[in-house]
C-alpha positions in Angstrom: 82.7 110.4 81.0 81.7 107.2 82.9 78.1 107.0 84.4 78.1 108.2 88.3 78.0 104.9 90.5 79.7 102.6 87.9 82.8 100.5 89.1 85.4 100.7 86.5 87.0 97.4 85.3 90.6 98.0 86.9 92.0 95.5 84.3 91.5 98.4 81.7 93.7 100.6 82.9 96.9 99.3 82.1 99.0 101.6 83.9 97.6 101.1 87.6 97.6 97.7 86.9 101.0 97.2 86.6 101.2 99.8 89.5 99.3 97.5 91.8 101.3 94.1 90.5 104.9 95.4 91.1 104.1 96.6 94.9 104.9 93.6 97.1 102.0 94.6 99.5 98.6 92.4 99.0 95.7 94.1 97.3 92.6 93.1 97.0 89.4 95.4 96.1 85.9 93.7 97.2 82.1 95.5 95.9 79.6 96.2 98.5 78.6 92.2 98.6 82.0 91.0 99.2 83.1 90.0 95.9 86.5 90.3 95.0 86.8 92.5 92.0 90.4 92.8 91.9 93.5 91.2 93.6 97.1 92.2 93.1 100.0 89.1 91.7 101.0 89.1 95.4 97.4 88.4 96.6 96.9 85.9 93.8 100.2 84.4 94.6 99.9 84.0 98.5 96.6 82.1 97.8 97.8 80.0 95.5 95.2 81.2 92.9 94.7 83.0 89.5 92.9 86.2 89.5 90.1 84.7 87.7 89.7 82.2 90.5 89.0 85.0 92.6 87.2 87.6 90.8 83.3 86.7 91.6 84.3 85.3 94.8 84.1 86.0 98.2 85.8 84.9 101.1 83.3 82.3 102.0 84.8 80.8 99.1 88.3 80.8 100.0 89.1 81.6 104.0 87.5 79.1 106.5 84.2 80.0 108.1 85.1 81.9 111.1 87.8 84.0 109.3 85.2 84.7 106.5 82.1 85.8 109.0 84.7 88.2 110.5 86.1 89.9 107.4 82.8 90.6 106.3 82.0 91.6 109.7 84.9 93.9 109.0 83.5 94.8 105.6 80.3 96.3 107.0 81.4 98.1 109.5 84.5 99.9 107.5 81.3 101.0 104.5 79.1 101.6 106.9 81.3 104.2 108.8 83.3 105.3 105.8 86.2 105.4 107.5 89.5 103.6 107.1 91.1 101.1 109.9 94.5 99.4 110.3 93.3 95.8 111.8 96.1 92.9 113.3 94.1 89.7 112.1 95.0 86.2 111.4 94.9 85.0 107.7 95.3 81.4 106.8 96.6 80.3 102.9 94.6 77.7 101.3 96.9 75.2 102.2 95.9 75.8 105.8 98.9 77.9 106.5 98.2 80.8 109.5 99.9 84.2 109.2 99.5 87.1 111.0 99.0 90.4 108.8 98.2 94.0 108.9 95.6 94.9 107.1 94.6 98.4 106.2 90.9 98.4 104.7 89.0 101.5 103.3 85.7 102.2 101.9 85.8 101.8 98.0 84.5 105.5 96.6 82.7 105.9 93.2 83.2 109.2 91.6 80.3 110.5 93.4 82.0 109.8 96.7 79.2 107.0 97.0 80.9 103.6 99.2 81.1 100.9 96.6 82.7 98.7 98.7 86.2 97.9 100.1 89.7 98.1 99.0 92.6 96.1 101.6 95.8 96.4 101.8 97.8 94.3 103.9 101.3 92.8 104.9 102.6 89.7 106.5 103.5 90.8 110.0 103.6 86.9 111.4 107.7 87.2 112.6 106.9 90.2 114.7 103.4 89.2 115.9 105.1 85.5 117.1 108.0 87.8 118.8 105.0 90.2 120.6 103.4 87.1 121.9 106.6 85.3 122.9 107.5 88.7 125.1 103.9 88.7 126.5 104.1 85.7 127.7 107.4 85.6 129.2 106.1 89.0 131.0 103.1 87.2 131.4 105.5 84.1 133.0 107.6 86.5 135.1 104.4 88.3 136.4 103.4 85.4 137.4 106.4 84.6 139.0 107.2 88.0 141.0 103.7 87.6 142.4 103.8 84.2 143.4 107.5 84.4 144.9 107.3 85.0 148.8 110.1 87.6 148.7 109.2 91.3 148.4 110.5 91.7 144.8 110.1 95.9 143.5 111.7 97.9 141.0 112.4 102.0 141.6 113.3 104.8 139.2 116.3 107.0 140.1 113.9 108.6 142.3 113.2 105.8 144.4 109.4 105.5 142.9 108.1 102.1 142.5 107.7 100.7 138.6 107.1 97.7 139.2 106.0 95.9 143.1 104.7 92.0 143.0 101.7 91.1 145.6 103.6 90.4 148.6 104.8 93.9 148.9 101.2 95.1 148.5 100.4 92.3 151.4 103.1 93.7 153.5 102.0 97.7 153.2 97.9 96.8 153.5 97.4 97.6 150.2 94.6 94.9 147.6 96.7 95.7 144.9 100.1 96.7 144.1 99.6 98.8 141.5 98.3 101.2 144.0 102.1 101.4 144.3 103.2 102.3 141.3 104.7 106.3 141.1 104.8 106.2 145.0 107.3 106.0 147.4 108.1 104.7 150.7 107.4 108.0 152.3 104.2 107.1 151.6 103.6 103.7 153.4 106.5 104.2 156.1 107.6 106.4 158.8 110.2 108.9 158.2 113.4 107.1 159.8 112.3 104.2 157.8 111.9 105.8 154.4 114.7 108.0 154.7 116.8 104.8 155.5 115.5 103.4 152.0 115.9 106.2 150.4 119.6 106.9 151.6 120.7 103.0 150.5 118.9 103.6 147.1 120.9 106.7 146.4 124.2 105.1 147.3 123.4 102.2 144.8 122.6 104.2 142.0 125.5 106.3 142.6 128.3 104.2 143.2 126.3 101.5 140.3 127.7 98.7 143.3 124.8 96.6 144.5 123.5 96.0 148.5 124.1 92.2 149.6 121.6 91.1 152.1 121.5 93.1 154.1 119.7 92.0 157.7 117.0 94.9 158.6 113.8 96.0 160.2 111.0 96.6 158.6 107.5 97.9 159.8 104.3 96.3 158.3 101.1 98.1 157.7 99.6 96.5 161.5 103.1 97.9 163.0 104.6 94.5 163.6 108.3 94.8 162.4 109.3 91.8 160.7 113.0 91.1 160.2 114.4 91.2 156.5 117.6 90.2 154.3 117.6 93.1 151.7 119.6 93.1 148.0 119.5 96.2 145.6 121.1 96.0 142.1 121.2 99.2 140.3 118.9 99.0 136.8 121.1 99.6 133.6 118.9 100.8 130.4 120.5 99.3 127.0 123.0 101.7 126.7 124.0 100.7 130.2 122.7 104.2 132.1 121.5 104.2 135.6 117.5 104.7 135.3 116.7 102.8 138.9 117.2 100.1 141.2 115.8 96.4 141.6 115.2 95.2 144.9 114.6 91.6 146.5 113.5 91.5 150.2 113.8 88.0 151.9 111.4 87.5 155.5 113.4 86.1 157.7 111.4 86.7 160.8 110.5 83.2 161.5 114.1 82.0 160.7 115.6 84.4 162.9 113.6 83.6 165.8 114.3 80.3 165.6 117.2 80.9 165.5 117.5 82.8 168.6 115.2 79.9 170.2 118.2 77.6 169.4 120.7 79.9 170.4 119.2 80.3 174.1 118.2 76.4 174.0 121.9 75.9 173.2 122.9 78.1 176.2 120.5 76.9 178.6 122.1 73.3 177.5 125.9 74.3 177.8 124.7 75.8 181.1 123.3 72.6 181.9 126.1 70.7 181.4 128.3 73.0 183.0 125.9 72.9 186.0 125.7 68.9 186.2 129.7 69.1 186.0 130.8 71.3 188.5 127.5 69.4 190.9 129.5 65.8 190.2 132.8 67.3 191.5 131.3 68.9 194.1 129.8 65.8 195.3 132.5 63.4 195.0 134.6 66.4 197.4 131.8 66.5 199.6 131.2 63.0 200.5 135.6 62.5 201.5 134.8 65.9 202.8 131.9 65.4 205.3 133.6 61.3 206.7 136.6 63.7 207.8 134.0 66.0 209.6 132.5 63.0 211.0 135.7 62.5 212.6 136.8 65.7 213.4 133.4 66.9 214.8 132.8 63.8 217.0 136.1 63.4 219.0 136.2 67.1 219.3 132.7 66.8 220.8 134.1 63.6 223.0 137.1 66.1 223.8 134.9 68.5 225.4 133.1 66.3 228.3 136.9 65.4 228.8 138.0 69.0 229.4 135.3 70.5 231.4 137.8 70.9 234.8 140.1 73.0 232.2 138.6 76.0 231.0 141.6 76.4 228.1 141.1 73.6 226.6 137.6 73.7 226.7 137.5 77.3 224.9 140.0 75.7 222.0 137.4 72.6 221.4 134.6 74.9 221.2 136.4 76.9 218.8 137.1 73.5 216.7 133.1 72.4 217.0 132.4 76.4 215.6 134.5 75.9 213.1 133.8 72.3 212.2 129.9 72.9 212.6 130.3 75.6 209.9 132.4 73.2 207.1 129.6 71.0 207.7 127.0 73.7 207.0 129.3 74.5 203.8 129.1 70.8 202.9 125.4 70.7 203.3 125.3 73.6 200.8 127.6 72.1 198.1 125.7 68.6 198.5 122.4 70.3 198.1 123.5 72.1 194.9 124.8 69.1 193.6 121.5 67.3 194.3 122.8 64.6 195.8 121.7 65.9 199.7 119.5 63.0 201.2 116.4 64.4 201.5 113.5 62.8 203.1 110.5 64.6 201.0 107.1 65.0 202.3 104.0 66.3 200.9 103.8 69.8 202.4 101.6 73.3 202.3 103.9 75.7 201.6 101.1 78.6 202.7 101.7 76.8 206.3 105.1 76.3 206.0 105.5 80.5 205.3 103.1 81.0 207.7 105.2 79.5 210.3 108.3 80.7 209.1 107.0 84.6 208.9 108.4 85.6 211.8 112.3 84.2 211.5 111.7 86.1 208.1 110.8 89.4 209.7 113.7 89.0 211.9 116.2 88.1 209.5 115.8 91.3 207.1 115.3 93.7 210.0 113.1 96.6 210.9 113.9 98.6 207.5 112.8 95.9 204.8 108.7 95.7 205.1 107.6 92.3 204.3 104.3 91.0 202.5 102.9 88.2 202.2 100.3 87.0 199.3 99.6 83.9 199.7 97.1 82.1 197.4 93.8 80.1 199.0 93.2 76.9 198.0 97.0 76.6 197.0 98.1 73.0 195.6 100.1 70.8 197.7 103.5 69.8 197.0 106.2 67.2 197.5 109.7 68.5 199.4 112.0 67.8 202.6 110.6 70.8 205.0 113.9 71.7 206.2 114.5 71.9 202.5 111.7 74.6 201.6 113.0 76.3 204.8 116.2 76.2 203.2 115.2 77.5 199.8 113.2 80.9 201.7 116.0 81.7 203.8 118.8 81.7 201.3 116.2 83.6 199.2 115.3 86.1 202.1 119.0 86.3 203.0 119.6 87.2 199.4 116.7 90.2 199.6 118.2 91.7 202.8 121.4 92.3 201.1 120.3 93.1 198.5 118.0 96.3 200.4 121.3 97.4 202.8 118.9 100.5 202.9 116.2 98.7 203.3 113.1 98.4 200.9 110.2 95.7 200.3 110.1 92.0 200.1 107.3 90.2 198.7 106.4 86.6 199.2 103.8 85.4 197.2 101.8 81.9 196.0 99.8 80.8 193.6 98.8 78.0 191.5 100.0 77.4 187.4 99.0 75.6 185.2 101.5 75.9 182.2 100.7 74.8 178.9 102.1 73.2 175.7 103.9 76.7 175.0 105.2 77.3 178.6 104.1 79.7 181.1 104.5 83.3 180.2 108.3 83.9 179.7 109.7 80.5 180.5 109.1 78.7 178.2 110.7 75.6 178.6 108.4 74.2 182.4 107.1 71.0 181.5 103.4 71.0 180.7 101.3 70.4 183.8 100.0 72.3 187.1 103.2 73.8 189.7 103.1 75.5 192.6 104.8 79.2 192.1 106.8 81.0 195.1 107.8 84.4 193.6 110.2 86.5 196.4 110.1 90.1 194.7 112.7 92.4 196.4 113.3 96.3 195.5 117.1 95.9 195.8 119.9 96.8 193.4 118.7 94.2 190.9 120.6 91.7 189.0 124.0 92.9 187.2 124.4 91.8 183.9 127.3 89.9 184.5 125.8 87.8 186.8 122.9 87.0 184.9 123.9 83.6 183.1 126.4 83.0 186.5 123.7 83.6 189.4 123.1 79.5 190.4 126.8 78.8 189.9 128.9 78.0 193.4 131.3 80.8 194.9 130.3 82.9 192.0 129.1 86.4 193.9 128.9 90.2 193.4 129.8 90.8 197.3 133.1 90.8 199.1 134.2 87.8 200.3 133.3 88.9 203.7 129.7 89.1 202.3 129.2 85.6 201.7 130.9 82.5 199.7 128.6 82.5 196.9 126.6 78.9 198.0 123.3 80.3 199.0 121.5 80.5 195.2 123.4 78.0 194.3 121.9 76.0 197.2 118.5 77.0 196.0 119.1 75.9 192.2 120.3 72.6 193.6 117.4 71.8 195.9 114.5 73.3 193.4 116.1 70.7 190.7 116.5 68.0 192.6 112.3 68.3 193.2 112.4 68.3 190.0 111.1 72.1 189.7 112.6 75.3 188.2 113.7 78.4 189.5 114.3 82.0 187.3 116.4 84.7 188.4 114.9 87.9 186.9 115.1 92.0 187.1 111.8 92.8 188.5 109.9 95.6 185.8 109.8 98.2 189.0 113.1 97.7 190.1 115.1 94.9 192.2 115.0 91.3 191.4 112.6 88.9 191.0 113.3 85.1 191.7 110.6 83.0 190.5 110.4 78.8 191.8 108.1 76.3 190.1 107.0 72.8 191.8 105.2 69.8 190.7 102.0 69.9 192.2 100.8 66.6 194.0 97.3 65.1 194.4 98.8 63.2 197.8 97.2 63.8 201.2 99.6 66.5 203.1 101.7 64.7 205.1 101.7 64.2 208.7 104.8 63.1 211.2 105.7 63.1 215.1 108.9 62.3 216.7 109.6 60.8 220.0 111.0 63.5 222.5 114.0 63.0 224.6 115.3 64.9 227.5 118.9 64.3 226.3 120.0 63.0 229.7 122.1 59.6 229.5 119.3 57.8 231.3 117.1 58.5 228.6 119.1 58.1 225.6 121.2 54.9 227.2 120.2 51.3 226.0 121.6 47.9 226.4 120.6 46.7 222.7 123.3 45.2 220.3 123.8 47.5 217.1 125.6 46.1 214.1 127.5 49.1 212.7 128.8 48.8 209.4 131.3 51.6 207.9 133.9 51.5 205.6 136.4 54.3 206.8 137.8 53.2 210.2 137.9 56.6 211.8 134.3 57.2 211.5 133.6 53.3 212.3 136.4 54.1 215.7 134.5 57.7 216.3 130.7 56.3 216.1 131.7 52.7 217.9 132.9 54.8 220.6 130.1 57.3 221.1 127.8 54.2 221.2 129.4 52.4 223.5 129.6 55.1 225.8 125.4 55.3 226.0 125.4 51.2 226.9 125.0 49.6 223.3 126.9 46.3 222.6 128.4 47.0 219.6 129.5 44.8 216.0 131.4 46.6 213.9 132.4 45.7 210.2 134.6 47.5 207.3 132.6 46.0 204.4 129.7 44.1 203.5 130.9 40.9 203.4 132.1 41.5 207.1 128.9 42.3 208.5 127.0 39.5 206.8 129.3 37.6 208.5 128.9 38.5 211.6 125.1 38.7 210.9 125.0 34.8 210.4 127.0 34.3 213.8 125.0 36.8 215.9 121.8 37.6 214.1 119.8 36.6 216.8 121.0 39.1 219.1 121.2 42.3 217.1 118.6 44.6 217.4 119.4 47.1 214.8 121.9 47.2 212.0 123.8 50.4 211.2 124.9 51.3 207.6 127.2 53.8 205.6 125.2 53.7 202.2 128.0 54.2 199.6 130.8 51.4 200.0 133.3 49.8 198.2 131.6 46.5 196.9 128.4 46.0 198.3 126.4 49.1 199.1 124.8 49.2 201.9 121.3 48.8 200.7 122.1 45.6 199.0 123.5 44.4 202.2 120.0 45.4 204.4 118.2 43.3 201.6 120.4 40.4 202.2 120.2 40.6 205.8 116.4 41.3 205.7 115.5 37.9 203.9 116.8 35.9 206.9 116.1 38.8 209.5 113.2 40.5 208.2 112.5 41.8 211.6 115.3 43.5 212.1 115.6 47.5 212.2 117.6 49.5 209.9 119.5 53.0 210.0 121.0 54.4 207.3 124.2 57.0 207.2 125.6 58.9 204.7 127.3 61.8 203.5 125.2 61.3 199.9 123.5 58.4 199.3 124.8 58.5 195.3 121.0 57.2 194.6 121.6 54.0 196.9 118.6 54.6 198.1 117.0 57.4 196.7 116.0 58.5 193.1 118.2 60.1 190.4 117.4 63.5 192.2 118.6 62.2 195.4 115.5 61.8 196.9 115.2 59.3 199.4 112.6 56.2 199.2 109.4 56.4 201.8 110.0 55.1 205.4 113.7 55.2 205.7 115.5 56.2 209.0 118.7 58.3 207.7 121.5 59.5 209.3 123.3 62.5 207.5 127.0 62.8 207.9 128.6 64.6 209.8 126.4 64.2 212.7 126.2 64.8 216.5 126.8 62.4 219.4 123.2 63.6 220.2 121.6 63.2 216.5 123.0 59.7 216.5 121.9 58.3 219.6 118.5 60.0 219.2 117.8 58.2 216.1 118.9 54.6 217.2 117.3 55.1 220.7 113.7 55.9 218.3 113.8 53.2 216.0 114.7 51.0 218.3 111.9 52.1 220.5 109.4 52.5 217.8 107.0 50.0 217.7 105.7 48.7 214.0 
């Protein structure tokens, strides 16, 4: 027998030797310091070496340094613990070449069981270790991807439990990490309507094996905000194409879809707009042919009925034609106003005062059934409109109120300063940065139908019978709040009823102060003896106001265009007092022709007449230029020889 604790020379068994040699594994057998005592042809071969390069040797004298410290590292521990591991390791040729291998390394036993050292077997393993790594890293790559991706990307089981979830899904149910997720379900993060919802489309994927498209749907995030999202399922085949899940992708499109509803309404509000500005320039071009005829109509019938006094008949037949005509003119009025192009002789006003004064025509225009309150702010701003405007704007409004409470009900009138900024003020958004003036008139009516919402400023568009009303008084408030370059809103008040809200321009000018000379409309006092040059292209209303002037004891020029009058001007400008103008005429308007006769005449007094003034003399809102003495057509005998009896009085 061999002596306990001696290592046998393995070359002197013939038989395991050539046992060892055929085996295409690697062998190699090391004693307890590391010295190879035996390598197999395969070993020898991959090295490069013959086995009595390497017997005697360790791996410090074959494998680079950092592979050799960690083999023997290896060594140690495998003899020191006596038992046997399976290690994946790097191993490089002597030529330099890497490989990855699997090495198997057990304690080397003497006959006594004592640990002589190591015996190693191992195989190349490099093909399938380069595929492992390739695969980590293109689930490393698509890791990185899912969780860097702003879509909610997740993938179920056929029981709707998440496998896989990337961070944004974690971000959008409150969670640090998604793997929290993983084995859950949305019953878990949602309420039941929602997860139920999930659930159902889930089940119809992985039934029918068809996928969900984008599909546009609510979702509620972990703060209970519900974001808006474009959903796609795909079912999950395994290889041998089986059901085993679903794969979803949720897009946000929150943002996108309220943009696009912001361009929707800013596309509606622009069609409106136009639509608006359209039906204003008809309107206008009507009114102005509309209001000379009414000039016409309304002044001889007025001259008719000093002529008819001794015949009671006749006398109840013109009055019937003034009624009538005063009324067409009212209509006019309204139709100019909506189309902004109403002369309007603007003034900086307190709108507190002006409601103050005008509280008790309120009270007595909705009746003893409709309560009416007033909450007006202190200190409020001042702004810049024609009085008789604002007057115009409350009455409509309160007229719109009253019929709207045929039972009656409450009105509200109330003020306050804004100021609005780069995001709009509250829910209208698109006021103009800058401080307004608010009038709010709150009734508890029937409220606005939804039909009528995107029609409420639009002429002859009403809910009531035509006995009710014509349809001009909102739109008369629209036109006027534009054309000072303000805003008005039609809303449904939250208690019930409507709400119309009106912003204007605050102004840091003085509030405005005027007086008018009084008359006591007797001939005496309205009668003059001055020469008036009247210029006005339609003959009937040149005829009709030549006439009336005459008749108070005015010498009277008349001209048809401009050229006419300054004509006559350069033959008689000595003796005219004051010159008479229609504003819009064929050729030269009328304020061209004052400026012409003004540089020769500057002296001389001017009146103004118009049924629009089609921004002669006024701005692109139709507002007219400080200091100018205007006559609106159609007017009275008495409005018209009131006015040229003032300026001509009025000293400057």
């Amino acid at each position: 027998m061999q002596n306990p604790g001696k290592v046998v020379p393995l070359q002197e068994s013939e038989t395991f030797l050539a046992l060892i040699n055929s085996l295409p594994l690697k062998i190699f057998v090391k004693d307890s310091d590391g010295k190879f005592i035996h390598a197999n042809e395969s070993y020898c071969t991959s090295l490069g070496l013959k086995l009595e390069e390497i017997i005697g040797h360790d791996d410090y004298d074959i494998h680079p340094q950092d592979l050799a410290e960690k083999y023997r590292k290896d060594d140690c521990r495998i003899m020191a613990g006596g038992k046997t591991e399976s290690i994946e390791e790097k191993w490089q040729t002597l030529e330099g070449d890497e490989h990855w291998v699997q090495v198997v390394k057990a304690p080397l036993r003497g006959a006594d069981q004592q640990i002589l050292g190591t015996i190693g077997v191992f195989f190349d393993i490099t093909e399938r270790k380069v595929s492992e790594l390739k695969r980590a890293e293109e689930r490393n790559l698509l890791r990185t991807l899912i969780d860097n991706l702003p879509d909610w990307i997740y993938v179920k089981d056929t029981e709707s439990r998440f496998m896989v979830a990337n961070e944004p899904v974690a971000k959008l149910l409150g969670l640090d990490n998604s793997d929290i997720l993983l084995g859950k379900t949305d019953h878990d993060f949602f309420d039941k309507i929602e997860a139920d919802k999930f659930r159902a489309d889930e089940k119809q994927v992985i039934s029918s094996g068809k996928a969900i498209i984008n599909v546009e749907e609510p979702v509620t995030d972990s703060a209970g905000n519900v974001r808006y999202v474009k959903t796609t399922k795909v079912p999950l085949k395994s290889l041998n194409d089986e059901i085993i899940g679903i794969i979803g992708i949720g897009h946000d499109i929150t943002e996108e879809r309220a943009a696009g509803l912001a361009k929707s309404r800013l596309e509606q509000q622009l069609y409106q707009a136009q639509k608006m500005e359209t039906i204003g320039t008809l309107t206008a071009g009507i009114a102005h042919d509309f209001n000379n005829l009414l000039s016409v109509i309304n002044g001889y019938a007025e001259l008719m009925s000093l002529t008819s006094q001794d015949n009671p008949k006749n006398q109840e037949i013109v009055a019937k034609i003034l009624t009538a005509g005063r009324s067409a003119a009212k209509l006019v009025s309204q139709l100019l106003a909506f189309s902004r192009k109403q002369a309007a002789q603007s003034m900086v006003i307190d709108i507190n005062h002006e409601l103050n004064a005008l509280s008790e025509t309120i009270r007595g225009k909705v009746g003893e059934k409709i309560q009416v309150e007033m909450r007006l702010a202190t200190e409020l701003w001042a702004v810049r409109i024609d009085p008789a405007q604002f007057e115009q704007v409350v009455f409509n409004l309160v007229t719109n109120a009253r019929e709207a409470m045929a039972e009656g009900g409450h009105l509200i009138i109330e003020t306050a300063n804004v100021a609005a900024d780069e995001s709009g003020h509250g829910r209208f958004q698109e006021i103009q940065p800058g401080e307004w003036v608010q009038l709010v008139v709150t009734d508890t009516g029937s409220g606005i139908v939804e039909e009528a919402k995107n029609h409420i400023f639009e002429p002859f568009f009403t809910t009531k019978s035509k006995q009710q009303g014509r349809g001009l008084g909102l739109a008369t408030v629209f036109g006027i709040v534009k054309q000072n370059k303000g805003y008005v809103y039609a809303t449904n008040h939250p208690g019930g009823g409507a709400e119309f809200t009106i912003y204007l321009p605050k102004t840091n000018d003085p509030i405005s102060t005027t007086s008018s000379p009084s008359f006591d409309d007797s001939m005496e006092s309205l009668n003059g003896v001055e020469t008036i040059l009247l210029v006005e292209d339609d003959p009937e209303v040149r005829s009709l106001t030549r006439t009336i002037l005459m008749d108070y004891g005015y010498t009277v020029y008349s001209a048809g265009n401009g050229a006419e009058a300054l004509f006559l001007v350069e033959q008689n400008g000595k003796d005219i007092n004051l010159v008479l103008t229609d504003v819009v005429m064929p050729g030269m308007n009328g304020n061209i022709l004052v400026r012409e006769i003004l540089r020769k005449w500057p002296e001389m007094k001017v009146i103004y007449m118009s049924g629009y003034t089609d921004n002669a003399l006024s701005d692109h809102d139709g507002l007219l230029e400080d200091n100018i003495d205007f006559l609106q057509k159609p007017f009275t005998k008495l409005e018209l020889v009131r006015l040229v009896r003032g300026v001509i009085d009025r000293e400057e």
